[in-house]
N, C-alpha and C positions, 0 to 999 in steps of 0.2 A: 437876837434875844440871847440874853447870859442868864446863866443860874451860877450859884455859888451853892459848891458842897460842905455841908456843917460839920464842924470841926469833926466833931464825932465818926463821919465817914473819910473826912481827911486824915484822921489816926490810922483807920481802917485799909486807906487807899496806901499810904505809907508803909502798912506792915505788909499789904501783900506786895507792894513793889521789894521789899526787902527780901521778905522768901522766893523772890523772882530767882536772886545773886545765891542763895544759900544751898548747901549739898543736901537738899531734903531728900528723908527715904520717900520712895516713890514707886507706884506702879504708874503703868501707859491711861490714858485716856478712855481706848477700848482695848481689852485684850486678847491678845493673838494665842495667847495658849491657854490649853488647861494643865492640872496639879494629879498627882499622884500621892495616896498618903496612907499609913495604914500604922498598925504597931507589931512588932517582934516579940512571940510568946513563944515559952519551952512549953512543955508538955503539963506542967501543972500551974499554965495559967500566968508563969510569975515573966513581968516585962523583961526582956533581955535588950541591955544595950552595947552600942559597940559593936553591931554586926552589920558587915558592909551587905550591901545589897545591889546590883547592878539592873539596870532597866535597858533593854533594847527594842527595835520597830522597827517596822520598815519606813516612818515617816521621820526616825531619827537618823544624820547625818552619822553620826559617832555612837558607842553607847553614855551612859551617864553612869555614874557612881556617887552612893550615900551612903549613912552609916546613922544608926538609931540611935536615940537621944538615950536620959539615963531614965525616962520613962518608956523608953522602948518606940518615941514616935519617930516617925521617918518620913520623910517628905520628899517626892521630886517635881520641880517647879520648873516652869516653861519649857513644858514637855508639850508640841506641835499635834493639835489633836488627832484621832485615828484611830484604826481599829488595830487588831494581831499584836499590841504591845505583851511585852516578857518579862516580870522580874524573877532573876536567878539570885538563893541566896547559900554560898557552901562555906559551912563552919566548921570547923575539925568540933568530932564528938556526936556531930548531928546531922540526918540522913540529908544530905542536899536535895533541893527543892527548886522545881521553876513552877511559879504561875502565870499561865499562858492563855492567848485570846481576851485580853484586855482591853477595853476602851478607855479612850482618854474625849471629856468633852469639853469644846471651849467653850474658856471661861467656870468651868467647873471642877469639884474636886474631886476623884473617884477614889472610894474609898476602897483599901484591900491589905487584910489581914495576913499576919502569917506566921504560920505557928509550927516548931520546929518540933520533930519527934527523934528521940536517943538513937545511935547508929550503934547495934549490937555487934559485936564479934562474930554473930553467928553469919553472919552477910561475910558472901564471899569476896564483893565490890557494893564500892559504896555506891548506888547506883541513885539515875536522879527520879525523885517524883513527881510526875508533871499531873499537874491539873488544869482543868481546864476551868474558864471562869466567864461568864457575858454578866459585862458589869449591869447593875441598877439602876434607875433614875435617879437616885434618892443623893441630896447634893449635902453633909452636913457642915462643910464652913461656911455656908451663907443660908442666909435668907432669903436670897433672889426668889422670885417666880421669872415662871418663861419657861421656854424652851429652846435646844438646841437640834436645826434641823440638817442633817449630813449631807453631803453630794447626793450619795445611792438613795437615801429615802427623797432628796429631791425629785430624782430623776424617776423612779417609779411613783409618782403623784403624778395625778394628771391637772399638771397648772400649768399654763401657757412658761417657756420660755423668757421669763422675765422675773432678774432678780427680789426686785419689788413684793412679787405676789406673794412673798411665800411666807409674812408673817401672820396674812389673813389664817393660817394654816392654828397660831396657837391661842389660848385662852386668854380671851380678857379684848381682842383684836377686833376690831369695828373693816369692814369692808373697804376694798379702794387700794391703789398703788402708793397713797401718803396715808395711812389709815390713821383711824385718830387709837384713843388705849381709856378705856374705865373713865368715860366722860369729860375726856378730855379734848382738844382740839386736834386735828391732823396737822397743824401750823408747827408743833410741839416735839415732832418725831426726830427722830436722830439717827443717823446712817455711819455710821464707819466703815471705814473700808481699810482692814491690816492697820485697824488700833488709830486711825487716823481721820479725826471729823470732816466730813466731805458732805455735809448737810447743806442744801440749799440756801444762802444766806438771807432771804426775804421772808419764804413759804416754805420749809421744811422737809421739802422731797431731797431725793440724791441729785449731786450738783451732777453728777455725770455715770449714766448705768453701764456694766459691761455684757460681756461673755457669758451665760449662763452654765456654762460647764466649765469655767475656771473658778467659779468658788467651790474651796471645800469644807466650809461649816457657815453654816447663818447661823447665828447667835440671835434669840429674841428674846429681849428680856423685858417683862413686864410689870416688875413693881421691885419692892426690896430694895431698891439700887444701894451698891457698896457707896462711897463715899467719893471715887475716882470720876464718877457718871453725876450730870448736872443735866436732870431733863424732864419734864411736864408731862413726855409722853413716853411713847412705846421707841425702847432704843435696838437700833438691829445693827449688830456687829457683826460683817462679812472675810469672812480671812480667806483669801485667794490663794490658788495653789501656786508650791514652790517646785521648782526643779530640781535633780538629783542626779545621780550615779547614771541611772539607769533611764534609759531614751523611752518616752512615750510620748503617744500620740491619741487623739480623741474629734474624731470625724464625721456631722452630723446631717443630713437631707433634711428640712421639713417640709412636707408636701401639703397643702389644701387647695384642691381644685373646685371650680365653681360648683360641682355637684354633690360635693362633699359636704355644704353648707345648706340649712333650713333657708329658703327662698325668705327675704322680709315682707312683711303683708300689711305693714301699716304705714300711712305719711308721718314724717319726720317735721315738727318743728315749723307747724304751721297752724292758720286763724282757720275757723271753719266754715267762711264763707269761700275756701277755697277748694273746698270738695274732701275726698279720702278717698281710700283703692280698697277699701271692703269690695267693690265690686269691678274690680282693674280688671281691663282687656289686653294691657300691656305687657311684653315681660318681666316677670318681680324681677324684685334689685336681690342681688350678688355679693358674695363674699368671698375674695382667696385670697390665701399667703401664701408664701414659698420664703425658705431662709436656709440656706449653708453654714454652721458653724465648725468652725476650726480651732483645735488646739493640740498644741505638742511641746515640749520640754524634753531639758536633758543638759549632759554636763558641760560646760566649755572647759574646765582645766578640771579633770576628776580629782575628788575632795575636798575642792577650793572654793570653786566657781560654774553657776549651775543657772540655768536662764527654763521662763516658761513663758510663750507667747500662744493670742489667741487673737479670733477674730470672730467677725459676725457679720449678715449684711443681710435685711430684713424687706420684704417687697409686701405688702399689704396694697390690696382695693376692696375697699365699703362701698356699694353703690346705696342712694339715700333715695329712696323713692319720695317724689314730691309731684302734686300738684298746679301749676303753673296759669294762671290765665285759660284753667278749663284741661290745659291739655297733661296729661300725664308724663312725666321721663323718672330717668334713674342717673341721679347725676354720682360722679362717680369720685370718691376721696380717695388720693389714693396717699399710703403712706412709703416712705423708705426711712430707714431706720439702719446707720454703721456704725459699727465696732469696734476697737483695735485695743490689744491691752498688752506688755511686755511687764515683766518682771526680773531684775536681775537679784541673783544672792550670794555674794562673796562673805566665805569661811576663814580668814587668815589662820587663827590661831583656833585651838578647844574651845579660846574663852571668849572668844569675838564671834559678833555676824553683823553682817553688813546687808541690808538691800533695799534696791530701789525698785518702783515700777510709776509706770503712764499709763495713760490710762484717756483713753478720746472716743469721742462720740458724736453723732450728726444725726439730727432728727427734720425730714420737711413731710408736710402735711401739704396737699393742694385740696380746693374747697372745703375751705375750714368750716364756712358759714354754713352753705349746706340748709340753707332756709328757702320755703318758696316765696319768701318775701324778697329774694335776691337774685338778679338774673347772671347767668354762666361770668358775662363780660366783669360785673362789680363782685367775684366772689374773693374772697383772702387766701393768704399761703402761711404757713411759717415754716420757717429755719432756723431749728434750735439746737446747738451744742455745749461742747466744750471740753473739758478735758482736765484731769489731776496726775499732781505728780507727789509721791511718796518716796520719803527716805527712812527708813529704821537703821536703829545701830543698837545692838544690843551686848551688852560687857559684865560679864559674871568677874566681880574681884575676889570672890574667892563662895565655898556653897552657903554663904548664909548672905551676901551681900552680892544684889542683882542690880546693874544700871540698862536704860532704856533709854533712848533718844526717837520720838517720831517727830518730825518736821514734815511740812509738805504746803502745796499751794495747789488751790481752784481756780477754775474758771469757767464760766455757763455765758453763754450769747444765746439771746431770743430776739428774735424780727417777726413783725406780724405785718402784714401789707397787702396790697395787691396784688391779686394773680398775675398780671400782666405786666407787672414791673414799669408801670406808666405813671410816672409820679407827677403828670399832669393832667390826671384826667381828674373830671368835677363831678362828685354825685350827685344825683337825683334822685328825689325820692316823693311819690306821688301820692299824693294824701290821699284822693279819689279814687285808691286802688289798693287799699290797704297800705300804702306806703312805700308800694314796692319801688327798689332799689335797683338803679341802672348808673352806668359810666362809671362808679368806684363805689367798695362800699360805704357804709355812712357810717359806721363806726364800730370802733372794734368789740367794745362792749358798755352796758348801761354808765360802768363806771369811769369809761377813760373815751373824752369827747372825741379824740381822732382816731381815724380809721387806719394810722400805721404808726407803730413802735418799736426802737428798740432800746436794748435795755441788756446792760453787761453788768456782771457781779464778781467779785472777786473774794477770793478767804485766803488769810496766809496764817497757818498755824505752828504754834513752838512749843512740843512737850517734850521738856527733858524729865525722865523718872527715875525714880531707885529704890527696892523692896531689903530689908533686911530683918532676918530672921535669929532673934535669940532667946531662947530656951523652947517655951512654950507662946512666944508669943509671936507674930509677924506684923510689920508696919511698914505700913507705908504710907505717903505723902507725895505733894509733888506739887508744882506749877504748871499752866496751862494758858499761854496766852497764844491771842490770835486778834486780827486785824481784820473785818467785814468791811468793802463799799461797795455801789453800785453807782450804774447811773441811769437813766431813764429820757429816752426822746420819744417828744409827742407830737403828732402833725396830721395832717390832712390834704393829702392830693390837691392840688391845685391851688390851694390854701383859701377852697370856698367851696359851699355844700348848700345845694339848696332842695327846698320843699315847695313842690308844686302842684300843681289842682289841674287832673284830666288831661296832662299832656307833658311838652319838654318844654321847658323855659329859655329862652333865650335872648339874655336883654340886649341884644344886638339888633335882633329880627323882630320888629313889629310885629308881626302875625303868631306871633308866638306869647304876646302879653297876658293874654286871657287865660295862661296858662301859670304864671308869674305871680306866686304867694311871700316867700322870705325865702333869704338869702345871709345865710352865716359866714363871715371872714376870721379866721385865725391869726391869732398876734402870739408871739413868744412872749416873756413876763421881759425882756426887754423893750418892749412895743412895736417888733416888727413884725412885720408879716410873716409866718413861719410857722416851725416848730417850737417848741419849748423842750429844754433840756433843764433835767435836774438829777443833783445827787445828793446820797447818805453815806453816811459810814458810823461802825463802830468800832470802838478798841475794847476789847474785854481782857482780860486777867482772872484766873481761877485759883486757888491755893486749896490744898486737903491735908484734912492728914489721918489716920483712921490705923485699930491696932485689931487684930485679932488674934484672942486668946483663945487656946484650945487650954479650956481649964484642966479637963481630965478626958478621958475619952469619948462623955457621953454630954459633954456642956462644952458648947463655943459660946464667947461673945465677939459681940465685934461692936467696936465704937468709936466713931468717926466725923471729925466736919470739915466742912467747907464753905469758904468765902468768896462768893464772886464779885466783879466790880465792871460795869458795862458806861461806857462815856461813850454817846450818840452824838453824832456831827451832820447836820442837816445842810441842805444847799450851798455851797460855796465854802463849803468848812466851818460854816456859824456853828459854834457849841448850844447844843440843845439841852441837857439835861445827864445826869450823874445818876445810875442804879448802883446800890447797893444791896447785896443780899446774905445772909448767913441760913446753912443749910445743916443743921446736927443730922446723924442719922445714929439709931440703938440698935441691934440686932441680934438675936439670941437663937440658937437651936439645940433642945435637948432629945437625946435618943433615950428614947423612954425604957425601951425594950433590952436597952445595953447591949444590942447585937446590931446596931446598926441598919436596920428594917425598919425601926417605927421613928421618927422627927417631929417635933413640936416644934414651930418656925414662929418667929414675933418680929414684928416688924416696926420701929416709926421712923422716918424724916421729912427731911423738905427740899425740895429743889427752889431754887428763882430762877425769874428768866431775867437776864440785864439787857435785854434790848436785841434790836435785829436791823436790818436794813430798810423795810419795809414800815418800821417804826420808826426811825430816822427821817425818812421821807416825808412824815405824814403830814407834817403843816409847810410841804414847798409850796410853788403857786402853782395851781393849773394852766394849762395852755387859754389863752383869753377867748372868747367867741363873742363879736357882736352881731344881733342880727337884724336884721335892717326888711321893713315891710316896703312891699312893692308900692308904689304909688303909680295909680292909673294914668290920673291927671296927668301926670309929668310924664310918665312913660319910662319912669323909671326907680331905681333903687338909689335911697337917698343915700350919704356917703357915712359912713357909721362904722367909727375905728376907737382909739385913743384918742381923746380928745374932743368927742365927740358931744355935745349937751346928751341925754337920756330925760327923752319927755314923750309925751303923746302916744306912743306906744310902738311910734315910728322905728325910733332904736332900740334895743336893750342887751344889756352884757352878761356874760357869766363866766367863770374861772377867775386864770388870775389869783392874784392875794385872796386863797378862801378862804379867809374868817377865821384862819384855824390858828392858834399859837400853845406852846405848852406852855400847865403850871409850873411855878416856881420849885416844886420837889415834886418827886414820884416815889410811893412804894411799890418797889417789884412786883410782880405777878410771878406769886408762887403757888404752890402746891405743898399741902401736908396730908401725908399719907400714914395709914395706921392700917396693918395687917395683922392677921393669924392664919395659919395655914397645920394642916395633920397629913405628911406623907407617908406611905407606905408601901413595901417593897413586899409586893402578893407571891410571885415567882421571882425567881433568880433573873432579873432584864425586863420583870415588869415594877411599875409602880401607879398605886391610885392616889389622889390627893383632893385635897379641898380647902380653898384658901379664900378668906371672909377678906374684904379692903371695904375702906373708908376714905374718900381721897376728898380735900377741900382743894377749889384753886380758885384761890384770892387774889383782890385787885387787878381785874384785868381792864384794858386799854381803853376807853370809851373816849365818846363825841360828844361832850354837854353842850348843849344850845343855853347863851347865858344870856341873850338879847330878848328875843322875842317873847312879849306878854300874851298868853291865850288866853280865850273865854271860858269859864267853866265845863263844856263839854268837850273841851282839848279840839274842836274841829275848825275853831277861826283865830287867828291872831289880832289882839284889838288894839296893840300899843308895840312900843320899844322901850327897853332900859335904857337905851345910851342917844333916844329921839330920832335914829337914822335906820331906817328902815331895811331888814336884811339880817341874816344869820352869820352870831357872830358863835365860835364854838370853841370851850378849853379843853383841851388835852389830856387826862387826869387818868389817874387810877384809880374810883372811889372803892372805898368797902362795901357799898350796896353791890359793884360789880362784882359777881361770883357765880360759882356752878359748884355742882355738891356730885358725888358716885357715890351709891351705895350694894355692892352685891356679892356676891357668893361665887366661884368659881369649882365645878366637879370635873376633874381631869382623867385621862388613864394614857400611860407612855409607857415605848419599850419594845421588847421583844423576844416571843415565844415560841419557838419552833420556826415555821416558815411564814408568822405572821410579822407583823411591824404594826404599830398602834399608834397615833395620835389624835386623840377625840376629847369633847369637851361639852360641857352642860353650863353656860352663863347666866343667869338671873342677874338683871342689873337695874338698879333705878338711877337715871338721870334728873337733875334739876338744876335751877338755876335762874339769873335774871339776864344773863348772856346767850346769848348765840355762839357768836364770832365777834374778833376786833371789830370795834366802830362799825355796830352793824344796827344803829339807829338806836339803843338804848340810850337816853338822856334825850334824843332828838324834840319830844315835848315833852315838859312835867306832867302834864294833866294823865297823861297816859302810862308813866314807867311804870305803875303797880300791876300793868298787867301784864309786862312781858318777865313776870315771874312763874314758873311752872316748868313741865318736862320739856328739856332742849329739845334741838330737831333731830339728836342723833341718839335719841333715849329710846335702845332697842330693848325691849325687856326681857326678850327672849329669847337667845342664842343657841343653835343645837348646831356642831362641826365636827366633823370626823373623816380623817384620811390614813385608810387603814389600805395596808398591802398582805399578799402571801406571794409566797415564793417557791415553786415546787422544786425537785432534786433534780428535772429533766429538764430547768431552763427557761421554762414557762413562768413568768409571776403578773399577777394582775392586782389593779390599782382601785381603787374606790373615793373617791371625795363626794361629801355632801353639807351642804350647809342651809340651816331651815333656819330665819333672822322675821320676826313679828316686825310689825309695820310702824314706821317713825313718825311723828306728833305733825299735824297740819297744824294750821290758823289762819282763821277765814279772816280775809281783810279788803278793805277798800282803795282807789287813790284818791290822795286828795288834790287836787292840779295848784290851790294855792293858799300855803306854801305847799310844794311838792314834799308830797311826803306817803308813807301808807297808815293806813287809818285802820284803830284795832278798838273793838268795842268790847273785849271776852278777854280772860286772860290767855295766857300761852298753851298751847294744844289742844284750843277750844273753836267754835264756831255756835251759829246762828241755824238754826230751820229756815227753809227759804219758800216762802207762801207768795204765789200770785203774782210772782216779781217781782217780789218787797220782802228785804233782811227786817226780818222782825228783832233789830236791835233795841228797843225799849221792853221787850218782855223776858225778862232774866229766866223763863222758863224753860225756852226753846233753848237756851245753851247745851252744847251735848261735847264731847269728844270727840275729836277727829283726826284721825289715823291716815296709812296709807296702807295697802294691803300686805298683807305677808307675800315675805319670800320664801322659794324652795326650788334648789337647784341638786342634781346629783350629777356627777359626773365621772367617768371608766376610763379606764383602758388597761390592754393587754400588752406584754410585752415577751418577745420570745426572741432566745440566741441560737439565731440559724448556725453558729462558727459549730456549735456541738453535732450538729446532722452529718458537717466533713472533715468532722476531727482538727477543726480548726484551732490553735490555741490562745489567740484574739477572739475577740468578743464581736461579733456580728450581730445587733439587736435591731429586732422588728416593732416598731411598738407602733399600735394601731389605740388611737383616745381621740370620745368623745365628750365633748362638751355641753353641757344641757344635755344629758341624755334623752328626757322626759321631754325637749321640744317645748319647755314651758316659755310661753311669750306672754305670759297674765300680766297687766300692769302690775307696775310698783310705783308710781308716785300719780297722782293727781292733781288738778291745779285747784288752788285755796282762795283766787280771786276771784271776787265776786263781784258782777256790776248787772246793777238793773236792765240794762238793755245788751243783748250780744254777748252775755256771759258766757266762760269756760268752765262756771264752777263745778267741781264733782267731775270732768271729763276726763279720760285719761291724759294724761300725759307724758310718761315714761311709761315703756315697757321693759321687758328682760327678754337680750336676744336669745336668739333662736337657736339651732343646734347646729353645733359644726365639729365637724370628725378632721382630724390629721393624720398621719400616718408620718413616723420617723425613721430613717434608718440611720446607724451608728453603729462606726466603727471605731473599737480602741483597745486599746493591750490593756 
């Protein structure tokens, strides 16, 4: 299938290939540093320019030098975040000055005044004045929301060892390791790793996670976005540490032994005619970890060339207590999870830096399934990795003209398959017994008909950037391209799977007939027996260009846009379809108070999404399945492939060419967002805030079913459009598909004494007529007006807070708590033909259920339907034994638990309902149980 791009987007496509070739000023993609900025006053107030200023740290290689404008402003720019930063400034005439204990945050600007007082005669040395200073929260050249979360506050949080976790930590953050952001999709998130996209190219998570004690700032920024960031969701910028002068090292134990974990008490992931362990004689099922992390750095050629490497190697067992044919076990998941991450950074000159880092990772799972529908022999594995590599080159031409170069490439492998690695064995699955599963299992999930996949993805990205600064204003701009594919194999053991009634089938062994229901054969879309393989790709292109003006000291604007351009390439390289999108962004902050305490922040833009890999893929063809009914008579299974007649009900097919094709244009799926926010800076290193968003995200991906004619109550189909029977579906972005956020975020960050603070109050309302991509909106007309209402992730009530203190003897202890009200059900039925679910209430409603009959004709009984609230707290303590032997490394003990409180209350329920045998209202998710670690670490 071809589309043709209208002229319009082809002027479009043209000018960004132009700005491709052209020296735009630019900043990086994500950025690796934060800014320093303040202004130069004498003693009566009046701006003084012309005065050099020097900033020094222990996380800068060299010091820097700058000199104030002829309004007195002064700026230092890609300054490597961190704490203990120094600016000195000595003027003849006027008492010299250092202010000291500085932070610098990435990606932010910290603001610090300085104001010079007369050097009398009566001084006998002009001596210096050092103050001390612990910077604010309060950011005023942007309008960002978000937060920046440091190594040390990582590390006293008590959040599992994984980079991932730790944006659940700020405002606005929905739960999960890809978390979705203010009503929006987890599919949508964005990961950088040292300024460089390393986002999952399908689904949105990190293409490859590292070392948890080699990053040194998480960036999470969650609305505002500058004009350089193109993203739907919550973006998290990770800048990993660099080596230096000076040799360190950082050496970690985690310990959880079986006893250290809440025993699990409930069956996993099973029908309940097969019992539960409420009242188990068996040993409960188990949980430990154990993981070694390693990291150390230091100079290869001192002042040159400077290397940090790290590692990790993770041993997890879940045992999954199930039920089995009456008898009880604990079958046992076990995970392992490696690490490995290098960094190099070469310094030629002042004005150069150079470096590179890799970056690899291995993840396998055994008993993935972990169902009592599935016995030991038929359970699944995977093995998922892969690994990035990153080049920075960064060239100051002189201090107001800064260039950046980030290049780099991904790659992720996932296999999902059999545990036994017997790629000829046949499943079974017995209808007379709940279905259960023996010899392989029968598939790997509702949506993907074979029980083994793999599936490689690749990103190769090229931002060259460049910032330049003149007078009062700073611009930047810049290009951004990058190259997505993947590929996807699908298949089935033995390449035939059958369903059989009260026993094993065996069409070899007469005695085994009576056992003998249907039998599925797998064809590739080439028509052999087999696999099916297919692939996507995208080319995207970004351009920006965005200026911010610091009008006077109490008014910034910023204002900026950006052009994206995504071309999807589906199976075999056929051209699918052309996104274009344009994104303005306006941003203003005024300090009301002129002392740089009080910020009125305003926010609008827009991001598009131009496509993904996953989106590419969406109209290949399935892997074919015909399935062929046993015939008594014969004694056998009739022959049912390609080419086969389809009558009687003897044969029948599915996959294959699904039905699916795209329209002839698409508009993007973007996002318009409109903020206001009031910060305030209460103490010196605290600040409170509270930031109102409005987020629309338009046209997103859908499935219209454009053949099939239903009857008035949308539950039978009585015709076809096109006379042939079968779903045929177009591809489209309509306007009706959308979701809406509307809510309030109360923040407080910082640090006051030996406290540390990050805590937050969310109020949010979700809506919308989406879920998720193609997740059966359009599937019948009769029904779309009612999957209008709260999505499924419309939590309305967010309470998160992870607060540390720190005492003077070594001791400091950690707190996290998050209390999240319960997300929207919707009671529904199946319908077996066409297959499909059957929704009679609109979205996050159901039915009263009387005498084993959905009283779906009486509009009364309609009620709301929830899942239960969440509330989790979780501790720990951490202490440096090196202090008890005068040790001058750090030896830390830190003792954290998880679930403190042991709460194991469900949190989701099932929402299906069927007259006979139903699970509705049962639990179905719980929240695990409580489990303690214990770490030791050692590091300079």
């Amino acid at each position: 299938m071809t589309t043709s791009l209208p002229l319009r987007g082809r002027a479009l496509l043209l000018a960004l290939l132009a700005l491709a070739v052209l020296p735009l000023p630019a900043l990086a993609a994500g950025e690796n540093y934060g800014r320093l900025s303040g202004y130069v006053y004498d003693p009566t107030g009046t701006p003084l320019s012309e005065v050099p200023l020097t900033l020094s740290g222990p996380a800068l290689q060299q010091p820097q030098e700058r000199s104030s404008g002829e309004d007195g402003r002064y700026e230092f720019s890609l300054v490597p975040p961190g704490e203990g930063y120094t600016i000195e400034v000595k003027v003849e005439g006027f008492t010299p000055i250092k202010l000291t204990n500085i932070s610098v945050r990435l990606g932010q600007t910290t603001p610090v005044d300085v104001k010079l007082e007369v050097f009398t005669e009566t001084q006998a040395v002009a001596t210096y004045e050092i103050t001390e200073r612990v910077n604010p929260i309060i950011n005023p050249d942007s309008a960002e929301t978000g937060a920046v979360v440091t190594a040390e506050k990582a590390a006293s949080t008590p959040v599992y060892n994984q980079v991932q976790t730790i944006a659940q930590l700020v405002a606005g953050v929905g739960p999960g390791n890809a978390p979705s952001l203010r009503g929006g999709l987890s599919r949508w998130g964005k990961f950088y790793v040292d300024g460089m996209d390393t986002t999952d190219v399908s689904d949105g998570s990190i293409t490859a996670t590292m070392n948890y004690y080699a990053v040194e700032n998480f960036e999470i920024i969650t609305g505002g976005l500058d004009a350089q960031y193109n993203s739907l969701g919550v973006v998290q910028n990770i800048v990993t540490k660099t080596g230096s002068n000076n040799w360190t090292y950082d050496a970690t134990l985690v310990l959880q032994p079986a006893w250290s974990a809440a025993k699990t008490q409930y069956a996993s992931n099973q029908p309940l005619s097969t019992g539960n362990l409420l009242n188990s004689t068996t040993r409960q099922a188990e949980t430990t970890f154990y993981a070694p992390l390693v990291a150390f750095g230091g100079p290869i050629i001192k002042d040159r060339l400077w290397f940090y490497a790290s590692g990790q190697w993770n041993f997890s067992m879940r045992e999954i207590p199930l039920t089995i044919k009456g008898q009880q076990e604990n079958r046992p998941r076990d995970t392992q999870t490696k690490l490995a991450r290098l960094k190099l950074t070469w310094q030629p000159t002042s004005r150069d830096r150079v470096s590179f880092a890799v970056n690899v990772d291995n993840n396998t799972i055994t008993n993935n399934i972990g169902s009592a529908t599935t016995s030991p022999e038929a359970e699944s594995r995977i093995d998922r990795g892969g690994y990035f590599l990153i080049g920075n080159y960064d060239h100051s031409f002189s201090d107001n003209v800064l260039f950046q170069l980030q290049t780099g490439a991904t790659y992720k492998r996932v296999y999902q398959g059999p545990q036994n690695d017997d790629m000829n064995a046949i499943s079974h699955a017995d209808e007379n017994d709940n279905y259960f599963t023996t010899g392989s299992s029968g598939s790997l999930s509702s949506s993907i008909a074979g029980n083994y996949s793999t599936e490689d993805k690749w990103r190769f990205q090229f931002d060259p950037t460049i910032l330049v600064k003149a007078g009062a204003h700073q611009m930047k701009g810049g290009v951004q391209l990058g190259y997505l594919m993947g590929t996807l194999n699908v298949g089935t053991t033995g390449n035939y799977r059958y369903t059989d009634k009260g026993g094993i089938c065996n069409p070899e062994d007469p005695s085994t007939f009576g056992y003998c229901n249907t039998r599925a054969a797998f064809y590739g879309s080439n028509d052999a027996l087999g696999s099916n393989t297919t692939s996507g790709a995208v080319a995207q292109l970004g351009a920006f260009v965005q200026d911010r003006w610091t009008v006077n000291r109490q008014l910034t604007l910023i204002a900026g846009l950006r052009a994206d351009v995504g071309r999807l390439y589906g199976d075999d390289g056929a051209f699918v379809t052309n996104l274009v999108g344009i994104g303005p962004r306006v941003s203003a902050t005024y300090d009301l108070t002129n002392d740089r305490k009080t910020l009125l922040k305003a926010h609008y833009g827009r991001s598009n999404e131009v496509g993904d890999v996953f989106i590419a893929q969406r109209a290949n063809p399935d892997i074919q399945r015909y399935t062929a009914t046993f015939n008594p008579t014969a004694g056998a299974f009739p022959d049912c492939g390609p080419g086969t007649p389809l009558a009687n009900n003897v044969c029948t097919r599915s996959g294959g060419a699904n039905g699916r094709s795209f329209a002839s244009t698409h508009t993007p799926t973007s996002v318009d967002e409109v903020s206001l926010g009031l910060h305030r800076e209460v103490s010196q290193g605290v600040a409170l805030g509270t930031d109102l968003t409005y987020r629309r995200y338009n046209n997103m991906w859908v499935d219209e079913e454009i053949n099939q004619i239903w009857d008035a109550t949308g539950t039978r189909v009585i015709g076809n459009v096109n006379g042939t029977a079968g779903e045929v579906f177009l591809i489209h972005n309509p306007d009706s598909a959308w979701r809406d956020y509307k809510g309030v975020d109360l923040w407080a960050q910082g640090k006051l004494g030996g406290w540390d603070l990050l805590a937050s109050y969310t109020l949010g309302f979700n809506n919308g007529t989406v879920a998720s991509y193609f997740d059966g909106y359009g599937s019948n007309p009769r029904t779309k007006y009612l999957f209008e209402g709260p999505t499924p992730d419309d939590i309305r009530h967010t309470l998160k807070g992870a607060v540390n203190y720190a005492t003077s003897f070594g001791l400091d202890f950690g707190v996290r708590m998050r209390y999240l009200t319960g997300t929207p059900l919707w009671q529904y039925q199946s319908l077996s033909n066409p297959s499909t679910n059957l929704y009679r209430s609109p979205r996050g409603t159901g039915f009263t259920v009387n005498r084993g009959v959905a009283n779906f004709n009486d509009p009364s009984t309609i009620s709301e339907l929830r899942n239960p609230d969440l509330f989790v707290i979780d501790a720990q303590a951490r202490y440096d034994v090196g202090r008890l032997f005068n040790i001058k490394n750090k030896f830390e003990i830190t003792a954290m638990v998880v679930n403190v409180l042991n709460n194991t209350a469900t949190t989701g329920i099932y929402d299906l309902y069927a007259p006979t045998n139903s699970n509705y209202g049962l639990s179905r998710f719980r929240n695990g149980g409580l489990q303690a670690e214990l770490l030791l670490r050692f590091r300079n």
